[in-house]
N, CA, C and O atoms as a DFTB+ gen file, in Angstrom:
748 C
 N C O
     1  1      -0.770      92.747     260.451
     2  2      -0.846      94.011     261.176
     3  2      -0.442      93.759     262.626
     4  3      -1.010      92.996     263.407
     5  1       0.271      94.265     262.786
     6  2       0.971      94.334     264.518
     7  2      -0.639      94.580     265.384
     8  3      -1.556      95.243     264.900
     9  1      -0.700      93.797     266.900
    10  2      -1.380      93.840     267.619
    11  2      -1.500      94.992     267.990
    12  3      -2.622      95.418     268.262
    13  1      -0.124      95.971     268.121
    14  2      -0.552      97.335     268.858
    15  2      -1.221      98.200     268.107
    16  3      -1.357      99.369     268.470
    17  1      -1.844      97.618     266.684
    18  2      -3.049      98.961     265.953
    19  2      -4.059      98.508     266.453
    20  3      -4.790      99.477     266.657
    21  1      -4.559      97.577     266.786
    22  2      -5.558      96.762     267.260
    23  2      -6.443      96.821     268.367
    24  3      -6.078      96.356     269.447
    25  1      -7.809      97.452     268.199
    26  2      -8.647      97.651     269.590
    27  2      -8.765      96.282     270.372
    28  3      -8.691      96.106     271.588
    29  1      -9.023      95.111     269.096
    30  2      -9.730      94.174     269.888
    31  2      -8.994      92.815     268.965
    32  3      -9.615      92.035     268.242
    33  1      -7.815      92.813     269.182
    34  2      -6.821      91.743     268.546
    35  2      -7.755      90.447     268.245
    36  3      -7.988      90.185     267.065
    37  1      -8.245      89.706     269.172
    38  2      -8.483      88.244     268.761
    39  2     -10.076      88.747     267.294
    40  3     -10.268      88.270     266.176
    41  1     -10.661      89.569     267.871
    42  2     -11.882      89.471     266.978
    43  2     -11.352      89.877     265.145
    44  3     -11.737      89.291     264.134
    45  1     -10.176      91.295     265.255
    46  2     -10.049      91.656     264.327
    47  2      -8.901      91.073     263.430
    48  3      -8.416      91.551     262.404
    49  1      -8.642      90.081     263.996
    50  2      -7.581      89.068     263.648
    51  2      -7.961      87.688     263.099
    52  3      -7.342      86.701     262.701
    53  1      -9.680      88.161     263.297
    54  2      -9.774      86.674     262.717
    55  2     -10.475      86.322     261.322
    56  3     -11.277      87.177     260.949
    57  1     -10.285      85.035     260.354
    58  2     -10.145      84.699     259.340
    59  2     -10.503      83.391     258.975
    60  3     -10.395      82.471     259.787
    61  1     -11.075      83.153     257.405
    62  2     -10.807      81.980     257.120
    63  2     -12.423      81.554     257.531
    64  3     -13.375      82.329     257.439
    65  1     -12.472      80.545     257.868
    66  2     -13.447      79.906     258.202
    67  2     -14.199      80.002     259.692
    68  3     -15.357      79.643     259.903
    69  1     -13.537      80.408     260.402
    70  2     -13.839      80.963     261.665
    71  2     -14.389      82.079     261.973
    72  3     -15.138      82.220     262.940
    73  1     -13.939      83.323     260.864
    74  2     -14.530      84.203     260.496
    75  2     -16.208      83.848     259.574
    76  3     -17.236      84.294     260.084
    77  1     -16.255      83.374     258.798
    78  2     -17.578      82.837     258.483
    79  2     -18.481      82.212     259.453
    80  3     -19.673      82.513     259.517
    81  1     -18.060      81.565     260.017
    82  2     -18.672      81.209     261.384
    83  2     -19.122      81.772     262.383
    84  3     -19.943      81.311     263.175
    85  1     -18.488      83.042     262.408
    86  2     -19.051      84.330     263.458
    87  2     -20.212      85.065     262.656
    88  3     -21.085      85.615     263.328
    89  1     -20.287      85.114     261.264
    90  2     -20.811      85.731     260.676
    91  2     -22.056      85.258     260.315
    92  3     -22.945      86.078     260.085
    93  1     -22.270      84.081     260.228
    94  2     -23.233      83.486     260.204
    95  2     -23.761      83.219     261.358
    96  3     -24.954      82.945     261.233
    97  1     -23.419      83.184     262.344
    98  2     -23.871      83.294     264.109
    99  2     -24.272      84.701     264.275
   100  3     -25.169      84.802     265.111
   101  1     -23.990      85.558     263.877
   102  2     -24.705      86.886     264.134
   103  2     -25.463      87.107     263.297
   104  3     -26.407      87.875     263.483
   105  1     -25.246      86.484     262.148
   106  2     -26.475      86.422     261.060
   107  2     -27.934      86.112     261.818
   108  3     -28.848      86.914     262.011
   109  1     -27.854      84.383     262.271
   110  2     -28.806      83.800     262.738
   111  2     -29.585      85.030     263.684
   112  3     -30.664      85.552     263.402
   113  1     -28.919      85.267     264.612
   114  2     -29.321      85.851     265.717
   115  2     -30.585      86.930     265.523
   116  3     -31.726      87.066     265.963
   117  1     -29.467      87.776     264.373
   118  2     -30.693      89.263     263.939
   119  2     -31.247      88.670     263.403
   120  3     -32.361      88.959     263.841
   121  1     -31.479      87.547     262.286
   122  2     -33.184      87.231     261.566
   123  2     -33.832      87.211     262.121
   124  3     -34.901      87.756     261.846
   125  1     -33.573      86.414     263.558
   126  2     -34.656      85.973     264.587
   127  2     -34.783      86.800     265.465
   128  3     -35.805      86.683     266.142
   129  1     -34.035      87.698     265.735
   130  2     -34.491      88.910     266.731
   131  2     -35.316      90.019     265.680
   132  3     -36.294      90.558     266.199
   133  1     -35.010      90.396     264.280
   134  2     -36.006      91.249     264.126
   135  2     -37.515      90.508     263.726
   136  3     -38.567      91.147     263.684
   137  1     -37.406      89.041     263.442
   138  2     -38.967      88.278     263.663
   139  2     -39.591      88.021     264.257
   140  3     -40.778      87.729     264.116
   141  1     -38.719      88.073     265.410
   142  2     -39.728      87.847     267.049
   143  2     -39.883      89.431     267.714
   144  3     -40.753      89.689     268.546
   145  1     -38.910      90.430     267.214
   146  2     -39.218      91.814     268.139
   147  2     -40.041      92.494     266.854
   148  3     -40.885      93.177     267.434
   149  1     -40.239      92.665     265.487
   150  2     -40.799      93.656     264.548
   151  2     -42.046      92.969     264.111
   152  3     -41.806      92.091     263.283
   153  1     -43.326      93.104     264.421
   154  2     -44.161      92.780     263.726
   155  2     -44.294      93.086     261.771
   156  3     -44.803      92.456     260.844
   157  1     -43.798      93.928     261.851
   158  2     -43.394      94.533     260.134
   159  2     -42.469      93.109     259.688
   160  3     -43.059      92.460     258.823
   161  1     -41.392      92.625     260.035
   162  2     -40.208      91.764     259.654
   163  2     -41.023      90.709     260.144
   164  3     -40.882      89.744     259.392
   165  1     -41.779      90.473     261.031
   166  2     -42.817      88.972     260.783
   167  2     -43.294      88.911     259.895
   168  3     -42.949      88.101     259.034
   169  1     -44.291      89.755     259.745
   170  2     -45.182      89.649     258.258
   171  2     -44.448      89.806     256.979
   172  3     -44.874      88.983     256.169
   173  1     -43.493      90.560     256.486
   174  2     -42.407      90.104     255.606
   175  2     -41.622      88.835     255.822
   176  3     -40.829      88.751     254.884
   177  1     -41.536      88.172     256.351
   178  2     -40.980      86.992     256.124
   179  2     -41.944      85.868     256.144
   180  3     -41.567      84.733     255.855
   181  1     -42.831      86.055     256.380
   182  2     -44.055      85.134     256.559
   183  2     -44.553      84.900     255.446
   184  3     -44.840      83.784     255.013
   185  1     -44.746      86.340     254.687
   186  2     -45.503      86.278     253.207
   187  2     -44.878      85.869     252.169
   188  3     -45.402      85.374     251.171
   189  1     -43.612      86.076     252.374
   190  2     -42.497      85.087     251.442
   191  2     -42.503      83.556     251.633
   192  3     -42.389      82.744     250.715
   193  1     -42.676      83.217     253.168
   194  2     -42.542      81.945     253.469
   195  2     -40.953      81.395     253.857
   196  3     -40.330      80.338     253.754
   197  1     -40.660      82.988     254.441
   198  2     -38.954      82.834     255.376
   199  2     -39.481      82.229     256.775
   200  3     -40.389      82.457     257.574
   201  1     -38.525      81.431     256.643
   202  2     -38.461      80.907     258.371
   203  2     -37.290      80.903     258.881
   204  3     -36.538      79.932     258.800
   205  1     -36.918      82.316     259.638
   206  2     -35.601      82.812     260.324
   207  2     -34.603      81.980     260.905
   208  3     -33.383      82.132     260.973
   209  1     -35.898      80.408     261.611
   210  2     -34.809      79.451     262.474
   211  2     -34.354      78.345     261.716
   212  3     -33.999      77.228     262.094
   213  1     -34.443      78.973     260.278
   214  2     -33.928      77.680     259.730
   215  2     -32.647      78.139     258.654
   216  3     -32.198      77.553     257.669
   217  1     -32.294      79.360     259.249
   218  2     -31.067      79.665     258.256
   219  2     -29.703      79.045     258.990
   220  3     -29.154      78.890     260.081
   221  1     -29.529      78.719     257.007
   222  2     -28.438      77.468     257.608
   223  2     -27.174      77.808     256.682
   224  3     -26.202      77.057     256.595
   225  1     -27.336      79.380     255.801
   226  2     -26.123      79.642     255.012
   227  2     -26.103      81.223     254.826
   228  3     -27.003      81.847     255.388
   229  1     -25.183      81.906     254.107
   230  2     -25.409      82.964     253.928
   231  2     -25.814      83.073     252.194
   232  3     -26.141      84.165     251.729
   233  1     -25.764      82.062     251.484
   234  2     -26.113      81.378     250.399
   235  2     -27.580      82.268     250.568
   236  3     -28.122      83.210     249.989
   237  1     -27.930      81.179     251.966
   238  2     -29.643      81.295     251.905
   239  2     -30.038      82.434     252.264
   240  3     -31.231      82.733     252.211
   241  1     -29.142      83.232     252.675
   242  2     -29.845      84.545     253.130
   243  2     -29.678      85.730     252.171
   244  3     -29.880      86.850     252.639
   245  1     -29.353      85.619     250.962
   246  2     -29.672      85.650     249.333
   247  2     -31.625      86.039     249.399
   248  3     -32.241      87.104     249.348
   249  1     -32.024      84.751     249.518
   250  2     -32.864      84.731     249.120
   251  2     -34.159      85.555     250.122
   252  3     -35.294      85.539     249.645
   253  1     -33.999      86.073     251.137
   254  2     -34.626      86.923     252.356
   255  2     -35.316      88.196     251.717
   256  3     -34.742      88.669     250.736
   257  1     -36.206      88.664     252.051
   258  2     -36.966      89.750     250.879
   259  2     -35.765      91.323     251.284
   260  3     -34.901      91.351     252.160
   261  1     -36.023      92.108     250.602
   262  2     -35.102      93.340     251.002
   263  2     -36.142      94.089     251.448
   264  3     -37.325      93.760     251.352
   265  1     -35.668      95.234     252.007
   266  2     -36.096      96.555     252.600
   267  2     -35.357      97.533     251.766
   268  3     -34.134      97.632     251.664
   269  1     -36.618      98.509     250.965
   270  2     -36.013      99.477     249.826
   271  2     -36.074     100.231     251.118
   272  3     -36.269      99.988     252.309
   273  1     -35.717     101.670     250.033
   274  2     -35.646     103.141     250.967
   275  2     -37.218     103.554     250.462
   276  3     -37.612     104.649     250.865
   277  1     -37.838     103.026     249.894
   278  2     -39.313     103.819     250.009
   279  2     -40.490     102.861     250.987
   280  3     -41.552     103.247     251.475
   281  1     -39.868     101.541     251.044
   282  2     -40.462     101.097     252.322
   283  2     -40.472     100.994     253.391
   284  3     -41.312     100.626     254.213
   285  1     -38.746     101.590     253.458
   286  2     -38.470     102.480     254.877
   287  2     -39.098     103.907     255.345
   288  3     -39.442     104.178     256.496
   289  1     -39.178     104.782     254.186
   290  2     -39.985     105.752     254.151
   291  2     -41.697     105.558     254.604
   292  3     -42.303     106.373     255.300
   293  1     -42.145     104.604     254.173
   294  2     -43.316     104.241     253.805
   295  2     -43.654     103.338     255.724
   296  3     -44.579     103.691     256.455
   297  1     -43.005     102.627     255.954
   298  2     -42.995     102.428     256.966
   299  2     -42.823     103.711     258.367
   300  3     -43.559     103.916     259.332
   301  1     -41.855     104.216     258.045
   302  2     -41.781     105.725     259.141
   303  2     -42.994     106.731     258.813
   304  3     -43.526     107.389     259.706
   305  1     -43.261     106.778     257.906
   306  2     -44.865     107.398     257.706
   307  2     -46.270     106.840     258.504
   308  3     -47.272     107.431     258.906
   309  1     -45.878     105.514     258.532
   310  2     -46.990     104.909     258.576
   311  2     -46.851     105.069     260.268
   312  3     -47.937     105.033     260.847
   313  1     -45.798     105.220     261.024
   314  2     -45.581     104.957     262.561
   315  2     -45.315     106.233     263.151
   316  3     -45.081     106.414     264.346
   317  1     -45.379     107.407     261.955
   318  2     -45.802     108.854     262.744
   319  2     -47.065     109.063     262.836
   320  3     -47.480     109.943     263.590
   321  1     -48.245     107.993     261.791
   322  2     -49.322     108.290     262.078
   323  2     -49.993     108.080     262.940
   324  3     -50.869     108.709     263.534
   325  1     -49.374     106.734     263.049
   326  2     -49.852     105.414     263.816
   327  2     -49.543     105.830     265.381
   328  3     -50.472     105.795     266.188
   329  1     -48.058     106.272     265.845
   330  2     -47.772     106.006     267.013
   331  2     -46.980     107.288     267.465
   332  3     -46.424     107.370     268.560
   333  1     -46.982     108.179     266.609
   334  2     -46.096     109.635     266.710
   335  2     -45.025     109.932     267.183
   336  3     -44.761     110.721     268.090
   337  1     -43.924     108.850     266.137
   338  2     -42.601     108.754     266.367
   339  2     -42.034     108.707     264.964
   340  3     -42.897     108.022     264.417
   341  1     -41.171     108.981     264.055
   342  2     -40.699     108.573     262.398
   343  2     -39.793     107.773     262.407
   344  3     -39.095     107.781     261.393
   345  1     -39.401     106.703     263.591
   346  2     -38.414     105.569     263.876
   347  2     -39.151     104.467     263.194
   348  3     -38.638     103.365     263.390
   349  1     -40.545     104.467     262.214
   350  2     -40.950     102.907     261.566
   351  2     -41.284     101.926     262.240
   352  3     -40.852     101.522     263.320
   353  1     -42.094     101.532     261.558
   354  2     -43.220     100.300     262.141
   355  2     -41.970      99.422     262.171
   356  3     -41.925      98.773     263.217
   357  1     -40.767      99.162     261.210
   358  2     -39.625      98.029     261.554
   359  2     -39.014      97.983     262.976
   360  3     -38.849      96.948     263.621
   361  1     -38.762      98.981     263.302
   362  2     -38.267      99.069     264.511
   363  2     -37.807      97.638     265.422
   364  3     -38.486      96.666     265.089
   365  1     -37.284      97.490     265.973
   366  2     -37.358      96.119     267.130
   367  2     -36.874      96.443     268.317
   368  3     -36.160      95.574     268.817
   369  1     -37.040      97.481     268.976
   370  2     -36.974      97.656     270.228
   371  2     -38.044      98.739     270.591
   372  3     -38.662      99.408     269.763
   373  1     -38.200      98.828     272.249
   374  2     -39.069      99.636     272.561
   375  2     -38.766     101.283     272.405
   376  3     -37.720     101.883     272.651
   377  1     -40.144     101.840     271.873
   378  2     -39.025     103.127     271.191
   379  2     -38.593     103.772     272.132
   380  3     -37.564     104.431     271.982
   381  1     -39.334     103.745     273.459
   382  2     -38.223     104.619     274.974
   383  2     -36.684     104.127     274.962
   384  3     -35.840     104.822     275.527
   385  1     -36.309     102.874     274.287
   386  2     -34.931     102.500     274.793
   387  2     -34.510     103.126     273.307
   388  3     -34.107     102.090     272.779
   389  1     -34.359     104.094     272.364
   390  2     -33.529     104.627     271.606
   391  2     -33.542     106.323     272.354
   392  3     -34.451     106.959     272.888
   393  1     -32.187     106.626     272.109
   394  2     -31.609     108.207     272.746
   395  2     -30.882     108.410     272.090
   396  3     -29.852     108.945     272.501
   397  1     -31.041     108.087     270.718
   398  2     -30.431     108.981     269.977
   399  2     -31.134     108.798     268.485
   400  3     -31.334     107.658     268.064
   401  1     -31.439     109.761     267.836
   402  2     -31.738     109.861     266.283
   403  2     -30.843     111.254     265.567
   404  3     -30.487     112.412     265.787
   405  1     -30.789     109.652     264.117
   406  2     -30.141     110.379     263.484
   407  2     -31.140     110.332     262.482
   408  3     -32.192     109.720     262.664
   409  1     -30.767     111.203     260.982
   410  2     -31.442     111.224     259.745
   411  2     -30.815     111.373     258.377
   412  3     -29.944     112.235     258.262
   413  1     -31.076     110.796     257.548
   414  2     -30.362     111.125     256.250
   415  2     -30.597     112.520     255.575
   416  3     -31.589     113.097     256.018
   417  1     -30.259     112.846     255.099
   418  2     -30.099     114.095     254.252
   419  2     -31.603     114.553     253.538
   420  3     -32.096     115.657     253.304
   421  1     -32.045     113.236     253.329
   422  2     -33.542     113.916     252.404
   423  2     -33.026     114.087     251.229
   424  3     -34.037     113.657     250.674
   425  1     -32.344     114.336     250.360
   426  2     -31.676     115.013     249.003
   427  2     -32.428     114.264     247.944
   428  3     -32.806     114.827     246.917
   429  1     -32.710     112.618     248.267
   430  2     -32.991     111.820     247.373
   431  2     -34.840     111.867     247.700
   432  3     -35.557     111.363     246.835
   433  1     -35.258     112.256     248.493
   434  2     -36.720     112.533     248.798
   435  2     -36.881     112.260     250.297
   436  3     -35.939     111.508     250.545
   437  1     -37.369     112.404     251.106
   438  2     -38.087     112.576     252.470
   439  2     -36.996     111.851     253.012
   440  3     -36.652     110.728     252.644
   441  1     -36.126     112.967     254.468
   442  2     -35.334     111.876     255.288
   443  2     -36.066     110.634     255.657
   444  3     -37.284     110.455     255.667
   445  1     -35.126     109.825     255.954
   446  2     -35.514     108.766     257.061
   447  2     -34.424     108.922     258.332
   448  3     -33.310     109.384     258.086
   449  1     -34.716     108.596     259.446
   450  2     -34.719     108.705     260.558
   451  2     -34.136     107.011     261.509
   452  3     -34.704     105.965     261.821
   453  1     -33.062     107.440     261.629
   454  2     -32.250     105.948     262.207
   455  2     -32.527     105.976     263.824
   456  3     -32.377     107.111     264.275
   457  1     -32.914     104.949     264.848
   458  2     -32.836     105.345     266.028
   459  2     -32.210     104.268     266.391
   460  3     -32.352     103.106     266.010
   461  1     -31.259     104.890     267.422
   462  2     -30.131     104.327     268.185
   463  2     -30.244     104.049     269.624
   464  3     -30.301     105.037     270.356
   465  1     -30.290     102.820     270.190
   466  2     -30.304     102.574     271.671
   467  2     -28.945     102.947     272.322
   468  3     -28.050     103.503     271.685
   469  1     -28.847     102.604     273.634
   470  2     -27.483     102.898     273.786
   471  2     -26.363     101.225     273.609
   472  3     -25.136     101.295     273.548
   473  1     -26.977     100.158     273.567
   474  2     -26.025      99.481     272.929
   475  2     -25.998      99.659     271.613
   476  3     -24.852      99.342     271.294
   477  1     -26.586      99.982     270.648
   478  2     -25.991     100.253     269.119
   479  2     -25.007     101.234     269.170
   480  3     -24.067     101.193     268.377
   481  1     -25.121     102.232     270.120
   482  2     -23.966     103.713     270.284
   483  2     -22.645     102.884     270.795
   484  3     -21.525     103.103     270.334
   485  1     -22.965     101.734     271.984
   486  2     -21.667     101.298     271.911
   487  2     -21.038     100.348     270.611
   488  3     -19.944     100.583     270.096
   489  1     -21.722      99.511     270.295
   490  2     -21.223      98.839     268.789
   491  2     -20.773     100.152     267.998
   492  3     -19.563     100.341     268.121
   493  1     -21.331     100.970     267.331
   494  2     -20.795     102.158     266.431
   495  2     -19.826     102.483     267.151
   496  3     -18.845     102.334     266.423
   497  1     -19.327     103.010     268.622
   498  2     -18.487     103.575     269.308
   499  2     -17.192     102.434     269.013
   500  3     -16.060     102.734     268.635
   501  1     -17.759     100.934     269.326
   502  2     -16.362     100.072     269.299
   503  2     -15.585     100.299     268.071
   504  3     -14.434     100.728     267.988
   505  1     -16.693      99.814     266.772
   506  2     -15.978     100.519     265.453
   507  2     -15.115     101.342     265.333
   508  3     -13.975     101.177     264.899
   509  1     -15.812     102.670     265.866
   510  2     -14.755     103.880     265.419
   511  2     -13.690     103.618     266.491
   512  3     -12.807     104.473     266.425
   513  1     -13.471     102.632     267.542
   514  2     -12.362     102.729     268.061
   515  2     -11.438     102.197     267.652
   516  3     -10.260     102.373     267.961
   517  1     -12.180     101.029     266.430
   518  2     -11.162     100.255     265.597
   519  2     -10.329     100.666     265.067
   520  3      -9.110     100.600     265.224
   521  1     -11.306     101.396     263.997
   522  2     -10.803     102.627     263.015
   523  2      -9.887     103.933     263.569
   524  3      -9.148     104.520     262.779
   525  1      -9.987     104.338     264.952
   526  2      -8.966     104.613     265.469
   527  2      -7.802     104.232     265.394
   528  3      -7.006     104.432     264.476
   529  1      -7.592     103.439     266.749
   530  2      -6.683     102.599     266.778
   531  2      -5.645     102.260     265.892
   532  3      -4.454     102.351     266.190
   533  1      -6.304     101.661     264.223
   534  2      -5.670     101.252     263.038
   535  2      -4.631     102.678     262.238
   536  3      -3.750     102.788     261.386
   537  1      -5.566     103.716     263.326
   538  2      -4.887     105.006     262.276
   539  2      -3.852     105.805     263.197
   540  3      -3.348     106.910     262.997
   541  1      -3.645     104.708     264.519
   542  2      -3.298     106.006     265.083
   543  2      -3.036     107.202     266.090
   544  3      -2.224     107.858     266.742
   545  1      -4.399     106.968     265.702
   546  2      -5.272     108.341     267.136
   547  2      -5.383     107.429     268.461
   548  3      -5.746     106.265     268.628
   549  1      -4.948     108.380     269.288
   550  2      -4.802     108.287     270.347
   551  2      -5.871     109.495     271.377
   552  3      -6.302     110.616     271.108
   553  1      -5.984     108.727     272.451
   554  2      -7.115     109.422     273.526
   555  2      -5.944     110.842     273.619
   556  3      -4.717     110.864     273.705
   557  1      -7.023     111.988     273.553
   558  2      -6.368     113.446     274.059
   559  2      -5.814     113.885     272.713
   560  3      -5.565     115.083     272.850
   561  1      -5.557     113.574     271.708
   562  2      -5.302     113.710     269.814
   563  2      -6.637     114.841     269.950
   564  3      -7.643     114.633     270.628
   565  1      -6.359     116.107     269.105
   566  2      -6.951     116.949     268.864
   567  2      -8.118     116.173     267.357
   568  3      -7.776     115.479     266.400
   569  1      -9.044     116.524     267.626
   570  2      -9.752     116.315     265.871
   571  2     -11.075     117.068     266.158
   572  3     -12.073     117.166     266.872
   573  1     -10.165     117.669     264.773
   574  2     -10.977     119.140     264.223
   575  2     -12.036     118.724     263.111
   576  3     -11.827     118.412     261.939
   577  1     -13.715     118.843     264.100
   578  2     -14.487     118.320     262.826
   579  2     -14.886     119.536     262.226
   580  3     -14.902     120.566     262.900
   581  1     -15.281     119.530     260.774
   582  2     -15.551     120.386     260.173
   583  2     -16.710     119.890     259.107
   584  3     -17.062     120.443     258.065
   585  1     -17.229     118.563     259.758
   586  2     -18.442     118.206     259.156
   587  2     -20.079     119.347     259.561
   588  3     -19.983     120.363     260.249
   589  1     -21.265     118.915     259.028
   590  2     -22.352     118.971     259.070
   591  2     -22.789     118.633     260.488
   592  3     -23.114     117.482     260.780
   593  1     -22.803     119.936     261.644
   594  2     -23.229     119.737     262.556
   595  2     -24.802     119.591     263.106
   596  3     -25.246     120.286     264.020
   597  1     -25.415     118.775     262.537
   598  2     -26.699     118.213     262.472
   599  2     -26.802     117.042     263.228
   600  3     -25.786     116.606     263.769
   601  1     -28.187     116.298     263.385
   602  2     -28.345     115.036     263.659
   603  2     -28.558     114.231     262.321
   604  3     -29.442     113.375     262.318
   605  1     -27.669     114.485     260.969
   606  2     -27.347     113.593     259.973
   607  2     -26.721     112.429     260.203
   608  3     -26.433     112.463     261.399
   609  1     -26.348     111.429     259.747
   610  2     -25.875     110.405     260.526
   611  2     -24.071     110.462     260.440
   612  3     -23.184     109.782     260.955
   613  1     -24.089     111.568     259.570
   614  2     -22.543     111.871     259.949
   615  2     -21.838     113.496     260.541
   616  3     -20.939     114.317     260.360
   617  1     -23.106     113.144     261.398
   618  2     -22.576     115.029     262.019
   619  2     -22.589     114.177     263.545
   620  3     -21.989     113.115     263.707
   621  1     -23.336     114.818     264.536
   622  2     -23.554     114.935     265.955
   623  2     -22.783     112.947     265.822
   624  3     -21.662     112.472     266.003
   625  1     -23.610     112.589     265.579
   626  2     -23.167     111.077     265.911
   627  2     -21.612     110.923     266.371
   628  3     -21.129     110.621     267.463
   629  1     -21.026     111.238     265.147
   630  2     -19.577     111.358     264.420
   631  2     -19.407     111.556     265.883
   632  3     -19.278     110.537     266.561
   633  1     -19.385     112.857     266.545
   634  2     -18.899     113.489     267.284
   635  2     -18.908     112.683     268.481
   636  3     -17.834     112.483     269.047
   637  1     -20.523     111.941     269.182
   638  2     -20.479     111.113     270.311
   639  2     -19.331     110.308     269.824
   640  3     -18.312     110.543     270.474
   641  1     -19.133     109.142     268.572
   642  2     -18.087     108.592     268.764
   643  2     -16.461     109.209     269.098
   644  3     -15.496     108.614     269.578
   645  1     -16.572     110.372     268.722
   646  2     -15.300     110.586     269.377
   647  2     -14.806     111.314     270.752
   648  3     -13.783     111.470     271.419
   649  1     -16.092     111.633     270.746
   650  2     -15.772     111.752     272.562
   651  2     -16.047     110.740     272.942
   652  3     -16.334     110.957     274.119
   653  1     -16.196     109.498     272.722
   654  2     -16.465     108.538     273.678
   655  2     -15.167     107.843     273.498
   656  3     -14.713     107.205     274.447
   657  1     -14.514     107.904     272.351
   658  2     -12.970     107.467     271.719
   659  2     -11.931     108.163     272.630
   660  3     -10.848     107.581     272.699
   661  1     -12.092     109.511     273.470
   662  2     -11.209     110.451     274.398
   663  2     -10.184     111.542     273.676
   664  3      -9.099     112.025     274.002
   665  1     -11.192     111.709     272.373
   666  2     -10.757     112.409     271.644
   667  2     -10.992     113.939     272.257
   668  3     -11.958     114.198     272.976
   669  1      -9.783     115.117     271.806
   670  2     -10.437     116.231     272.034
   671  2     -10.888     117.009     270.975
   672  3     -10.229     117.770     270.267
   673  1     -12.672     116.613     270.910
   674  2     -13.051     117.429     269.790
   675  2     -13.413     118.795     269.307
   676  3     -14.121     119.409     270.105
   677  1     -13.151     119.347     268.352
   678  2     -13.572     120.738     268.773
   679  2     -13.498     121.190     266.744
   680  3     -13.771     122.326     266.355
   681  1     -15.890     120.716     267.339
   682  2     -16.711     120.327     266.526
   683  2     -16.991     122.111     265.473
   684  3     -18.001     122.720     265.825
   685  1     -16.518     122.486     264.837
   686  2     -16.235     124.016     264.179
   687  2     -17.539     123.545     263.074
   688  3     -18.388     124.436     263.113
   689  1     -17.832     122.747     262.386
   690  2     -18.384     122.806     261.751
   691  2     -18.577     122.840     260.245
   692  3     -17.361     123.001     260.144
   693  1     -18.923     122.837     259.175
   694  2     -19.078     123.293     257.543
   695  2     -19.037     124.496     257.918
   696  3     -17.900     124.767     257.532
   697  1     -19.476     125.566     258.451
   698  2     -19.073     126.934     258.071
   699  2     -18.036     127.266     259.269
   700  3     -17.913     128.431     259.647
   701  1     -17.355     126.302     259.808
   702  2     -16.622     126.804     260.943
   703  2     -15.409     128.161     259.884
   704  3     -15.255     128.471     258.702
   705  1     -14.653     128.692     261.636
   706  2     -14.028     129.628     260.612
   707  2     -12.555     128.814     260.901
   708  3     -12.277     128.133     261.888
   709  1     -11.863     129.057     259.933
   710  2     -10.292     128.833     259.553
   711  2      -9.309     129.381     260.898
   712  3      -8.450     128.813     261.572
   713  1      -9.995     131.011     260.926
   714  2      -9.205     130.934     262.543
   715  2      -9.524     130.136     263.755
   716  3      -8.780     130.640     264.597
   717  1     -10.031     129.418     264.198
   718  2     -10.327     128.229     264.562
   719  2      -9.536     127.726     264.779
   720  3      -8.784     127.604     265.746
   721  1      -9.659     127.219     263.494
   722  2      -8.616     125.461     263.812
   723  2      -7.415     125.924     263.596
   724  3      -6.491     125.238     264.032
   725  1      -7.044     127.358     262.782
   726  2      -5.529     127.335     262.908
   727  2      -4.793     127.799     264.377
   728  3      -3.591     127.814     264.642
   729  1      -5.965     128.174     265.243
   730  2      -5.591     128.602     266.718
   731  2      -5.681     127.056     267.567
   732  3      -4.970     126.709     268.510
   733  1      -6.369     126.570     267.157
   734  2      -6.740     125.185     267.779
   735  2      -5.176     124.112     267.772
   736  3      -4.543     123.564     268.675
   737  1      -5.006     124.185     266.255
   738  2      -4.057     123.088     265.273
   739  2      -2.915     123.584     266.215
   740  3      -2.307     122.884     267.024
   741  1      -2.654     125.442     265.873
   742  2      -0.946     125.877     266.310
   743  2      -0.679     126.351     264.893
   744  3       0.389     126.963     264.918
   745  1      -1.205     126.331     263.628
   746  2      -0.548     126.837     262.321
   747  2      -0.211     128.151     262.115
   748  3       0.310     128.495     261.053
């Protein structure tokens, strides 16, 4: 792929074994940041008998307990009671440093509730600039959303990433109307 689709050439260019190597370095990092910041992810790894500073593969990180969606549920229950927020006892940051929540749909039973600091908004933001970039779009490119204008995790969000991308958005909505975007587009 030519450099000029490319937000961030050396990172998205890279491969092979070097690429595993980054991956397992950011691996390390979050075990041990959500064991030393989540009391919830201490005591799950404790009761298994994980010890975060000793991951030495992604082999081994196979074997790390999971987080269902009803113990995510079960956890955000437990930390609206507890602390009157539905961001979950998992959490690993202080909940003043998230400014933004999103939520899933609920469809499958009780949303859960994602909270976003403002460096996770920039990581998600770099992404979609990737995914830009690769397609294309360019800062001042019209894009006509016509998603779910909610705090779902693919409505409002969507949208910060693309105004932060220098997109001009012009967010109409699921029931937006057709004259709209065909005044918007030029059709």
């Amino acid at each position: 792929m030519s450099q000029k689709n490319l937000y961030n050439p050396e990172m998205e260019q890279l491969e092979g074994q070097a690429l595993a190597t980054l991956h397992l370095e950011k691996l390390k990092k979050l075990v041990v940041r959500v064991y030393e910041k989540s009391p919830y992810y201490k005591e799950k790894f404790d009761k298994e008998g994980i010890d975060p500073y000793r991951l030495s593969s992604l082999e081994e990180y196979a074997e790390y307990p999971y987080f269902t969606k009803e113990e995510e549920r079960e956890s955000q229950q437990a930390s609206m009671q507890q602390f009157g927020h539905p961001l979950g006892l998992h959490i690993t940051c202080d909940v003043n440093e998230v400014n933004l929540t999103s939520a899933s749909s609920g469809t499958t039973g009780f949303p859960t509730f994602q909270g976003a600091t403002r460096r996770d908004r920039e990581l998600r933001n770099e992404n979609f600039m990737r995914s830009m970039k690769r397609m294309g779009v360019q800062p001042g490119d019209v894009a006509l959303f016509c998603g779910e204008m909610s705090m779902w995790v693919a409505g409002i969000p969507s949208i910060d990433a693309m105004l932060n991308a220098g997109l001009n958005v012009v967010p109409i909505g699921a029931a937006g109307s057709l004259k709209v975007a065909d005044t918007i587009l030029g059709s």
